[in-house]
N, C-alpha and C positions, 0 to 999 in steps of 0.2 A: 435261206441265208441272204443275208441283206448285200446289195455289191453299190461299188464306185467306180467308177472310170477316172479316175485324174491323170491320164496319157497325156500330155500336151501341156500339162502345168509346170510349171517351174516352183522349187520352193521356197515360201514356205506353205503355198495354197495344199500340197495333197497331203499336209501333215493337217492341217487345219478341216479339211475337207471328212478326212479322218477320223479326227474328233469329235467332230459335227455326228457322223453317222455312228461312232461309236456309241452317242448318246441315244440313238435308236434302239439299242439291242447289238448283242451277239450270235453266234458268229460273223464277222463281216471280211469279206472279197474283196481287195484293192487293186485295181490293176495301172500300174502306172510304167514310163516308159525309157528311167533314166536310175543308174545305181545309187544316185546323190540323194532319190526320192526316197529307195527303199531302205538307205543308210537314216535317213531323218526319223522315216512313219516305223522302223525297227526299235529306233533308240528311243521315241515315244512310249509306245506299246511299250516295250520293258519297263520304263520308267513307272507304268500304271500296270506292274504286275502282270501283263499278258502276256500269252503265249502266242508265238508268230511263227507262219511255216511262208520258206518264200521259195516259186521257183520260176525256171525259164519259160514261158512260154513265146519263141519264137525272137522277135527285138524287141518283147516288152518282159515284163515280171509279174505274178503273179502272187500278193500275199493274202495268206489268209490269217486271218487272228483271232483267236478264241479267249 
């Protein structure tokens, strides 16, 4: 499984970061550190048909998207 770390970005870099790598292949691990990111790289992914599982791991989040 392909991952990203975009902790520290503001966005719109971890939606963008996202895209990038989604062009790699799926499934891909995002792990980012603000609700604003997973609200953006959520509403992305749906927009392109995918399906996203998101959860807490600790002060960051974890999505995954298949």
């Amino acid at each position: 499984m392909n991952q990203i770390d975009a902790r520290g970005y503001s966005c719109p870099e971890p939606v963008l970061m996202t895209k990038q790598a989604l062009a790699k292949g799926r499934p891909l691990k995002v792990l980012v550190d603000n609700r604003t990111a997973v609200q953006n790289i959520t509403r992305f992914a749906n927009n392109q048909k995918l399906v996203v599982k998101c959860k807490e791991v600790g002060a960051d989040f974890e999505l995954t998207i298949e």
